[in-house]
C-alpha positions in Angstrom: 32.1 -21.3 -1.9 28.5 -22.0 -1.5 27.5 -25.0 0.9 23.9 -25.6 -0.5 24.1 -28.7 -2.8 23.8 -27.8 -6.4 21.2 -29.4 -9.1 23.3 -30.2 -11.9 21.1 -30.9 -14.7 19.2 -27.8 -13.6 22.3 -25.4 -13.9 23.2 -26.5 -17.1 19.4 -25.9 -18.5 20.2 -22.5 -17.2 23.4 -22.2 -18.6 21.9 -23.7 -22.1 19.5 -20.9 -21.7 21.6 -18.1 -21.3 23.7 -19.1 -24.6 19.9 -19.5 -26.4 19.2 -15.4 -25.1 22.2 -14.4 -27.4 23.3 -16.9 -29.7 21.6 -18.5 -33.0 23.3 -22.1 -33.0 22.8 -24.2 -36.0 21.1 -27.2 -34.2 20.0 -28.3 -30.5 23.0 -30.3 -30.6 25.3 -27.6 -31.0 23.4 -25.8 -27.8 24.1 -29.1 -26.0 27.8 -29.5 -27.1 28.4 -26.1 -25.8 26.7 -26.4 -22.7 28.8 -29.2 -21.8 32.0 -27.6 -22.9 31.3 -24.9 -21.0 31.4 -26.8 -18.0 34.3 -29.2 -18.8 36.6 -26.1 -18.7 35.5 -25.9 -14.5 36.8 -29.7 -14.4 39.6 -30.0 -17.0 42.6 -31.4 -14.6 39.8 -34.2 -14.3 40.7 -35.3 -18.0 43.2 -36.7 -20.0 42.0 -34.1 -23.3 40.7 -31.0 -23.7 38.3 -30.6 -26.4 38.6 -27.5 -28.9 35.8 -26.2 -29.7 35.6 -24.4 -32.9 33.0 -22.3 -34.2 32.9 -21.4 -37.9 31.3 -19.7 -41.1 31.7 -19.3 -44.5 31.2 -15.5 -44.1 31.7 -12.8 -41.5 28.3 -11.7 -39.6 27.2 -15.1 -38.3 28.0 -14.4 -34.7 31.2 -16.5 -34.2 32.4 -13.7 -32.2 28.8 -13.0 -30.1 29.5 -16.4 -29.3 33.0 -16.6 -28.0 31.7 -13.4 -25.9 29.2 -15.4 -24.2 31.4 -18.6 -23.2 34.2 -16.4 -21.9 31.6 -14.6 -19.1 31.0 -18.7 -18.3 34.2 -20.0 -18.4 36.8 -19.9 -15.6 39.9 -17.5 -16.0 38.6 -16.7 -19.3 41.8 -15.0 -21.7 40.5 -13.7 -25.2 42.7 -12.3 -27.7 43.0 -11.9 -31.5 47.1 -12.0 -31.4 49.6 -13.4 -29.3 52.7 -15.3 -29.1 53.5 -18.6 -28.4 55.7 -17.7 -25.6 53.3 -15.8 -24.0 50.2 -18.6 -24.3 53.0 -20.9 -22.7 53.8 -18.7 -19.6 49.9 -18.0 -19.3 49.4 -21.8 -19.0 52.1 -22.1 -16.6 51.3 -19.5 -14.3 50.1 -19.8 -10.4 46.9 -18.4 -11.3 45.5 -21.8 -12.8 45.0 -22.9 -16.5 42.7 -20.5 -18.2 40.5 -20.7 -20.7 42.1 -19.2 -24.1 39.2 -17.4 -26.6 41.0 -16.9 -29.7 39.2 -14.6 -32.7 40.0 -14.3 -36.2 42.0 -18.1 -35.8 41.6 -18.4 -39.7 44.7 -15.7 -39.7 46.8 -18.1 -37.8 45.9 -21.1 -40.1 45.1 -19.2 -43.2 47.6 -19.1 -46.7 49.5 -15.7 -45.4 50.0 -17.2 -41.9 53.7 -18.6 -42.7 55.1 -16.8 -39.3 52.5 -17.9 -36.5 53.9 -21.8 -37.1 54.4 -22.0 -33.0 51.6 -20.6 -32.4 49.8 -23.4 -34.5 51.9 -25.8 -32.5 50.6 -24.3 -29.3 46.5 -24.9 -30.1 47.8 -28.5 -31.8 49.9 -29.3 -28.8 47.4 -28.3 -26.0 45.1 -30.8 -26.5 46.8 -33.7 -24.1 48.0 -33.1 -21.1 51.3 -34.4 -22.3 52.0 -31.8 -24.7 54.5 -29.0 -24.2 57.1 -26.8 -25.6 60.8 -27.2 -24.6 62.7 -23.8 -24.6 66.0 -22.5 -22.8 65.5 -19.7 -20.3 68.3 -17.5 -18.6 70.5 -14.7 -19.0 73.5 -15.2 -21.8 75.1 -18.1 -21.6 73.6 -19.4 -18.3 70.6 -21.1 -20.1 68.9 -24.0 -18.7 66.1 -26.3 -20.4 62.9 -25.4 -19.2 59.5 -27.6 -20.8 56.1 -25.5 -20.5 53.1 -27.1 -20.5 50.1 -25.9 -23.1 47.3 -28.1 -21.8 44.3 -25.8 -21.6 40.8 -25.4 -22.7 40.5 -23.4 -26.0 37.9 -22.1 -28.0 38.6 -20.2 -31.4 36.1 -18.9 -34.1 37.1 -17.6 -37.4 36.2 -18.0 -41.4 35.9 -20.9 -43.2 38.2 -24.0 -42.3 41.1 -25.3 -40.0 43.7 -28.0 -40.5 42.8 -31.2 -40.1 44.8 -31.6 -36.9 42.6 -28.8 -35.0 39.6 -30.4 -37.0 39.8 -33.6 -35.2 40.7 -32.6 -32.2 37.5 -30.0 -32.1 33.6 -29.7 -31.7 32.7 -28.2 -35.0 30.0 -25.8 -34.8 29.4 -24.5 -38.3 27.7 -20.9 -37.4 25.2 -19.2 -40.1 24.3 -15.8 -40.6 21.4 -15.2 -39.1 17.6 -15.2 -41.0 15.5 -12.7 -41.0 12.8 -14.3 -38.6 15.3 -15.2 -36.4 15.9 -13.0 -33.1 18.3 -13.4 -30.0 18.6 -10.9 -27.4 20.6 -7.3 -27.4 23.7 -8.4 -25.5 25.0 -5.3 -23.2 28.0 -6.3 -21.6 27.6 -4.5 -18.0 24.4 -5.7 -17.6 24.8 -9.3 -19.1 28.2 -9.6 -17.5 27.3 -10.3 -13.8 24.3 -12.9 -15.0 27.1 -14.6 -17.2 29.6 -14.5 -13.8 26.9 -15.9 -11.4 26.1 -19.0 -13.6 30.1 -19.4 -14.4 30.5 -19.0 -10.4 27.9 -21.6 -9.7 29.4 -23.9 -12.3 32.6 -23.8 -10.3 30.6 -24.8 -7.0 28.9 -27.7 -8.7 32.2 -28.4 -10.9 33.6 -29.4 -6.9 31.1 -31.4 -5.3 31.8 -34.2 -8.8 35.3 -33.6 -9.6 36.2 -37.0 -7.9 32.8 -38.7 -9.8 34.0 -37.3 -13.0 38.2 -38.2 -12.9 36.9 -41.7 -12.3 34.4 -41.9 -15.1 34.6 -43.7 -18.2 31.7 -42.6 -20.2 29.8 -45.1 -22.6 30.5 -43.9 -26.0 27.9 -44.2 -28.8 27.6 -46.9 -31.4 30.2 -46.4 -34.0 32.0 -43.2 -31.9 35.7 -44.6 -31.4 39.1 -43.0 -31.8 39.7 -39.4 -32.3 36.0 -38.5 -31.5 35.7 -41.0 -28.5 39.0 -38.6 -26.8 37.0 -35.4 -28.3 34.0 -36.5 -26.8 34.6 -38.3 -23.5 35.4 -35.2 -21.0 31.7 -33.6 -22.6 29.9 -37.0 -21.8 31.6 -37.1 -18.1 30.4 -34.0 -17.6 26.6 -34.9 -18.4 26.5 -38.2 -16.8 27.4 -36.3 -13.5 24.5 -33.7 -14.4 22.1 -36.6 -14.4 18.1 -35.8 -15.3 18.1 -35.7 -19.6 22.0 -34.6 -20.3 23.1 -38.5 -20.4 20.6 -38.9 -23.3 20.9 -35.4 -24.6 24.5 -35.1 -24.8 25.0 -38.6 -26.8 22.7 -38.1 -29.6 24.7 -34.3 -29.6 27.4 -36.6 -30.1 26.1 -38.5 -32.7 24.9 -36.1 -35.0 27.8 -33.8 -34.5 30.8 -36.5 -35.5 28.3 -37.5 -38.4 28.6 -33.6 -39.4 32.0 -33.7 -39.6 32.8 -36.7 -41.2 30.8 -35.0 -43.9 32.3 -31.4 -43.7 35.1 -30.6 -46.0 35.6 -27.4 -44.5 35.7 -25.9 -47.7 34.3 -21.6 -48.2 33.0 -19.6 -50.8 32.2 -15.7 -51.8 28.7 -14.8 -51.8 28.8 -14.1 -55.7 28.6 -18.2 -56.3 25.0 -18.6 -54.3 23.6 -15.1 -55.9 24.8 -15.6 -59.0 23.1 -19.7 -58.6 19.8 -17.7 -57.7 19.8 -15.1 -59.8 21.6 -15.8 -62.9 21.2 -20.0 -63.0 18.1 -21.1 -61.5 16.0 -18.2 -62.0 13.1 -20.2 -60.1 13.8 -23.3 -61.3 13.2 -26.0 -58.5 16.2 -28.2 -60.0 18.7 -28.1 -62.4 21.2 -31.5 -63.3 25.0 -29.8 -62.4 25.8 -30.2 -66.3 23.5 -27.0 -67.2 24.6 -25.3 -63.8 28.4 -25.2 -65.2 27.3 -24.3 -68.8 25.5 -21.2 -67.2 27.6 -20.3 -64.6 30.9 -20.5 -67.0 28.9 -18.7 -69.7 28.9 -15.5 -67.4 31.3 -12.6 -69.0 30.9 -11.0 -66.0 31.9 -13.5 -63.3 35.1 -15.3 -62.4 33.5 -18.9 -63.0 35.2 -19.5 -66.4 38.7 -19.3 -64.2 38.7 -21.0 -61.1 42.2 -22.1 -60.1 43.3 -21.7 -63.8 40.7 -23.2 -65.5 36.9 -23.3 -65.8 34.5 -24.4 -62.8 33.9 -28.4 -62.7 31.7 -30.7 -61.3 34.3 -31.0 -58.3 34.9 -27.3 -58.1 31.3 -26.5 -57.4 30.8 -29.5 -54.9 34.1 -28.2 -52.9 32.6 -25.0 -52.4 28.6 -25.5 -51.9 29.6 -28.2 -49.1 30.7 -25.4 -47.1 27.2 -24.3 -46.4 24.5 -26.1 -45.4 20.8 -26.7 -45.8 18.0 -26.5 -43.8 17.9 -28.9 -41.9 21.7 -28.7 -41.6 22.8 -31.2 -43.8 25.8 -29.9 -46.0 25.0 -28.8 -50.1 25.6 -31.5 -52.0 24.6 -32.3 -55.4 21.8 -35.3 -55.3 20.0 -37.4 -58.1 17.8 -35.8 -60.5 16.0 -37.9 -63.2 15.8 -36.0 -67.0 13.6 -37.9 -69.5 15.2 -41.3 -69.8 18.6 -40.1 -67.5 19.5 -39.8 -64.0 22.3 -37.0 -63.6 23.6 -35.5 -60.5 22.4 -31.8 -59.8 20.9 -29.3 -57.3 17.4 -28.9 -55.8 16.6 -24.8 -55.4 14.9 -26.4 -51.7 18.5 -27.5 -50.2 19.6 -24.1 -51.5 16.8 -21.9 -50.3 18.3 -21.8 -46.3 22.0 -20.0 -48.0 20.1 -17.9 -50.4 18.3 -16.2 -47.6 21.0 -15.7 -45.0 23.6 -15.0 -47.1 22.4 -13.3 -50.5 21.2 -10.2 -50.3 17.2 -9.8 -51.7 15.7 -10.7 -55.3 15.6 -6.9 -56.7 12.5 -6.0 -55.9 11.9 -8.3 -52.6 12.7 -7.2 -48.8 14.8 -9.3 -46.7 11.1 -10.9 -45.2 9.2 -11.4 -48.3 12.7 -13.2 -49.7 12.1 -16.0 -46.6 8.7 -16.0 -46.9 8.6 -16.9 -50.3 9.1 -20.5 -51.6 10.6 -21.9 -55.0 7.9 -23.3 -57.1 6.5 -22.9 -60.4 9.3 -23.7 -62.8 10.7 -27.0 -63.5 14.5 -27.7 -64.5 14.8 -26.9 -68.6 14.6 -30.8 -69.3 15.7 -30.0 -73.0 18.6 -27.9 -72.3 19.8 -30.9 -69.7 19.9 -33.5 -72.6 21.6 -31.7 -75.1 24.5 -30.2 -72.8 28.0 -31.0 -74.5 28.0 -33.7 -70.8 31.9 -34.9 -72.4 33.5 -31.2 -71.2 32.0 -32.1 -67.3 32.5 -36.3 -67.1 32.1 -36.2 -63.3 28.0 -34.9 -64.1 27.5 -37.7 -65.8 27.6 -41.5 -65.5 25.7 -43.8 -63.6 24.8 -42.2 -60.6 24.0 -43.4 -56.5 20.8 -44.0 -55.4 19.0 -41.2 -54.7 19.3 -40.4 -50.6 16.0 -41.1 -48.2 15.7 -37.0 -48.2 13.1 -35.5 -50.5 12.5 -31.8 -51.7 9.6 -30.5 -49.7 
């Protein structure tokens, strides 16, 4: 162990640097969140929860998996798998070695429709969380069996597609990963040389994770204004951790908190097939900078070609399409939801082609004729929503488009 006293706030800038080399998070909070959950793992017997953290996309390519890579080489007696058994997880947790840190991949096959068999392992990631939870199971040869409870408390972090169940979503830091843009770069990660870097900053966070273990199993963090509950016990261990880093963490790591429980009291978890934002592009808007959600169901469902005119046995609604647009988000990382637009003398819910642009260009491949760059580059403009088309829509097939409507949120197309 290394006897020179160790700046904490600075070794977590460092550590926040090293995830910004190779990973494209969706916010500066995220950064912060993981920063911090990185180092709880170094000081979990200080805490009463572990925090999950979770990250997730609507799509494969958007560097879940990158970043799981980089908080294992940080982590302490780091354990990353794509399969294994309850039993085994249990007898990992309760070996001499130490809790480890468990990196599960691909999670959405535990928790997805076809996962039927892998209901202990789902009971293993729910029960974890507390340092309470367990399993109770009989061990011995034949009939000389004797009770034996093994514990499943450990730090976990999981990535995989689309959603999880709400009892992993509350329990969890939600980051909501995106593919990257085209104009956005990280770093070639090499694992033999990036390893060592990755094991000296994970070996100092041990050090420092030492000299404030006492500071931290004493602390009771101030929570944020409206924070409570659920997201207080989520929360708590990450906000120890940066009030014992000192400097700009305190600060940093509450407004994290802030907008990250916000984000997930607004996240439905809900995915969707790239077809829906192409064919919304493409086929729908066709540079149209708005367009009420009435004449985005007649065109969509008017499609021979596409599956819009059966969705769960029956034709796309107004419901439908908001399910599965909320599981991507705009630019400014809000999620796709459908706002007020005003046609002649009505006000009807609908999209704006701005909030869409940020999907469109990390998910859809490029307007024939465009490269991947010019696509980013260029901004919707030009064509107006067909007001005619909006006002003489049969509105009585889609009720929920139509009505009086909310006021129209502080947020503005640019």
């Amino acid at each position: 162990m290394s006897t020179q006293p160790v700046d904490g706030a600075e070794l977590l800038a460092r550590v926040e640097q090293f995830h910004r080399r190779f990973n494209i998070f969706p916010t500066a909070a995220a950064y912060v969140a993981v920063t911090l959950w990185d180092a709880h793992a170094h000081l979990i017997d200080c805490f009463e929860t572990t925090p999950r953290i979770a990250f997730l996309s609507p799509e494969p390519g958007s560097g879940k998996s990158r970043a799981l890579e980089i908080v294992e080489l940080l982590t302490p007696r780091a354990v990353s798998t794509v399969s294994a058994s309850a039993n085994a997880l249990y007898r990992l947790v309760d070996s001499a070695a130490g809790l480890p840190t468990v990196l599960f991949d691909e999670v959405d096959t535990i928790f997805g429709p076809k996962a039927g068999a892998d209901e202990a392992l789902r009971g293993f990631l729910n029960a974890g969380y507390r340092r309470i939870g367990g399993a109770l199971r009989c061990v011995g040869e034949g009939s000389n069996q004797n009770a034996q409870v093994f514990g499943s408390y450990c730090a976990v972090a999981m990535a995989g597609l689309g959603s999880l169940p709400d009892t992993v979503l509350t329990r969890s830091v939600i980051i909501r990963m995106r593919k990257r843009a085209p104009n956005e770069k990280v770093e070639p990660y090499r694992q033999r040389t990036h390893e060592k870097q990755g094991h000296a900053l994970r070996d100092q966070l041990a050090d420092w994770a030492d000299t404030v273990r006492a500071q931290v199993a004493d602390a009771w963090p101030e929570m944020p204004e409206g924070v409570t509950d659920r997201p207080a016990d989520v929360w708590e261990p990450l906000l120890a951790v940066a009030d014992a880093a000192g400097g700009d963490w305190p600060a940093r790591a509450r407004q994290a908190c802030v907008e990250l429980v916000d984000a997930a009291k607004q996240d439905d978890g809900a995915s969707i097939g790239i077809q829906l934002l192409t064919d919304l592009r493409d086929r729908v808007f066709c540079g149209a900078d708005r367009m009420p959600t009435v004449v985005i169901l007649d065109r969509l469902t008017a499609l021979d070609d596409s599956p819009w005119g059966d969705i769960e046995g029956k034709p796309m609604n107004a419901r439908m399409l908001s399910r599965m647009l909320r599981a991507y988000v705009t630019a400014d990382n809000r999620p796709l939801a459908a706002r007020n637009i005003k046609t002649g003398s009505s006000v009807l819910k609908g999209y704006y082609a701005h909030d869409l642009t940020d999907a469109w260009t990390r998910y859809c491949p490029p307007p024939p004729g465009e490269s991947a760059t010019s696509a980013t580059d260029t901004p919707i403009t030009g064509l107006t929503c067909d007001n005619e088309v909006a006002e003489t829509a049969d509105h009585s097939r889609y009720p929920s488009a139509t009505g009086p409507a909310p006021a129209t949120p502080a947020t503005t197309p640019r």
